[in-house]
C-alpha positions in Angstrom: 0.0 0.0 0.0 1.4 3.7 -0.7 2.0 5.6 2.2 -0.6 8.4 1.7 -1.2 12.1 3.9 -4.5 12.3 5.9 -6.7 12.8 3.1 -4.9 9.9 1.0 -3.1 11.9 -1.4 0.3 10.0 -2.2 2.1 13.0 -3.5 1.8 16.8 -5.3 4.1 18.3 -7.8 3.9 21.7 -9.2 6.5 23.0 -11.3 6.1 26.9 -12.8 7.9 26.8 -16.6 7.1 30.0 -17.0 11.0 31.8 -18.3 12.1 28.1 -18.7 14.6 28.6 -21.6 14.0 25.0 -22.8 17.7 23.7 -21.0 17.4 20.1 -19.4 18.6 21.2 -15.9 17.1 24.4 -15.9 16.9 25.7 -12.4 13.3 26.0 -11.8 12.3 22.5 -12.6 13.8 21.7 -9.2 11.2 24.1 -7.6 8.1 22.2 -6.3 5.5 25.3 -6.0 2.4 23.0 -4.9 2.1 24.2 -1.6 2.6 28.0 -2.6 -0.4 29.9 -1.6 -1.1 31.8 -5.2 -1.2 28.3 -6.9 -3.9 26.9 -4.3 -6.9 27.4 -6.9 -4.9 26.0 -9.6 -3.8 22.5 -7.8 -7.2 22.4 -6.5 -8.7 22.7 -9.8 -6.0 20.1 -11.4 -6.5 17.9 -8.6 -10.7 17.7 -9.2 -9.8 16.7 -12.8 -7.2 14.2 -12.5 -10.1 12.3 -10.0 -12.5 13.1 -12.5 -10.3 11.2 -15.2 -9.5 7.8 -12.7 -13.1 8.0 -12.1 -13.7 7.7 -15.9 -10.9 5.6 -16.8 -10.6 3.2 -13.2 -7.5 0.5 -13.7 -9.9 -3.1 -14.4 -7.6 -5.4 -11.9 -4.7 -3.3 -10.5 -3.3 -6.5 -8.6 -3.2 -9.0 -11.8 0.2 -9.0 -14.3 
């Protein structure tokens, strides 16, 4: 089982492109700005539609390979 917060989300990631001059290491990508207060509409937002897309598209049998 994943190891999940309180409300049983595994993880957040949030990274802001925005200047990104299209280098591989380029520093922002190492700047996780989920929990940044002028992004909480926006990962609330993403959050409802990634559920609404599991909802729509649920793995059939998770546990058989």
């Amino acid at each position: 089982m994943p190891v999940t917060s309180p409300d049983g989300v595994i993880g957040r990631e949030l990274y802001d492109h925005r200047g990104d001059p299209g280098e591989l290491d380029w520093a922002g990508e190492h700047v996780n700005v989920v929990e940044a207060p002028e992004h909480a509409d926006l990962v609330a937002a993403l959050h409802a539609q990634l559920l609404g897309y599991i909802r729509l598209y649920p793995v059939a049998n998770a546990t058989a390979a």
